[in-house]
N, C-alpha and C positions, 0 to 999 in steps of 0.2 A: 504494500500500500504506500502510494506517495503523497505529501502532502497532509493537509486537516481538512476535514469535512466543511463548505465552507458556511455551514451555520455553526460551529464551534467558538469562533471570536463572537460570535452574539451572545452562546449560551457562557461563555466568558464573563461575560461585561454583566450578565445578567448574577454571575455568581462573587463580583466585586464592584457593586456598586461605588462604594467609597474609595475605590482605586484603579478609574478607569484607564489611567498611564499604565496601570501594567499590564495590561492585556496584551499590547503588541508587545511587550519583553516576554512576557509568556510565549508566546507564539516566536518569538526569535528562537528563545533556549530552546524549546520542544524542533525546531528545525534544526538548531544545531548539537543537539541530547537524543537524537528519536529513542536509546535507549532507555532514557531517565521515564520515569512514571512518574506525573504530576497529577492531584488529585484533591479534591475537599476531603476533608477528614472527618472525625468526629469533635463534639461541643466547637463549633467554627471556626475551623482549624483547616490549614492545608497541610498536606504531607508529601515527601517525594520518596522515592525508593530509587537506587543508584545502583544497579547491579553490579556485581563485583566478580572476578576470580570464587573464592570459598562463600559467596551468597552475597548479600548485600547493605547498604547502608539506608538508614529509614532517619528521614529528616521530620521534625513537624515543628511550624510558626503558627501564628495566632493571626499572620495578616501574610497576604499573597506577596509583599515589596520583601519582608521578611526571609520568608521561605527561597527569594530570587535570589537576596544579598548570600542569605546560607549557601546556596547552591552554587554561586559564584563561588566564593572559595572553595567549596567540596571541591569545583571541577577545574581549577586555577586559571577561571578568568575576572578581569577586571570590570 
């Protein structure tokens, strides 16, 4: 599969009302992560999971700018 679906940036924006800047960083990192799983979590939370060699790395923030910043350093970029 290439690409996102292209009502995903909607269902986005529709899941981060108060931070609608980071929609398109979402959609950068998920083109350039297709591995990384990004996700709502539980109590409004987002989570990513980072596949790895021996399994994986499970990130969770309380806000989607959050979870990008984390993720930035997970994956060493600025």
């Amino acid at each position: 599969m290439s690409g996102s679906p292209a009502w995903l940036p909607r269902l986005a924006l529709h899941l981060v009302p108060d931070e609608p800047d980071q929609v398109l960083r979402l959609a950068r990192f998920r083109q350039e992560h297709p591995d990384v799983i990004i996700s709502p979590g539980e109590f409004s939370t987002w989570q990513a999971r980072i596949p790895e060699a021996a399994g994986e790395t499970v990130t969770i923030r309380y806000t989607l700018r959050e979870l990008l910043d984390r993720l930035d350093q997970l994956t060493g970029q600025h």
